[in-house]
C-alpha positions in Angstrom: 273.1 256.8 22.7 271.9 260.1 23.8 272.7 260.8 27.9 270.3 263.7 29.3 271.3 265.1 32.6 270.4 267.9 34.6 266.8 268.6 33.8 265.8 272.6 34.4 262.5 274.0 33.7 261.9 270.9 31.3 265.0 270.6 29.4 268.5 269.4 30.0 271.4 271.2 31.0 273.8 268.6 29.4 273.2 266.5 26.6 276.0 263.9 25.7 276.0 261.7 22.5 277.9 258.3 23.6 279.0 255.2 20.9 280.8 253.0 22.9 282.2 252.5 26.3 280.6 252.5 29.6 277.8 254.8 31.4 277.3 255.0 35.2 274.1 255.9 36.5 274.3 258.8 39.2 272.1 257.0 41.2 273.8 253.7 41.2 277.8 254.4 41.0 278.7 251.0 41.7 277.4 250.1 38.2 278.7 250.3 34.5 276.5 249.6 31.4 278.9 249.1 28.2 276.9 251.4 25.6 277.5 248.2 22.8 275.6 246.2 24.8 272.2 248.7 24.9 273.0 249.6 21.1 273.3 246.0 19.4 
């Protein structure tokens, strides 16, 4: 999975490439997607 963050006169600032663990969305802290889940 590909994580964009920090868009700036229409691109990213930082890109991450994730395969497995857990992603928090900065607007909803409180929450943890597992990455295996979205990819299977």
């Amino acid at each position: 999975m590909i994580v964009l963050r920090e868009p700036q006169n229409g691109q990213y600032a930082t890109q991450q490439i994730i395969y497995e663990g857990a992603i928090v969305p900065l607007a909803f802290l409180d929450i943890q997607v597992l990455v295996e889940r979205l990819l299977a």
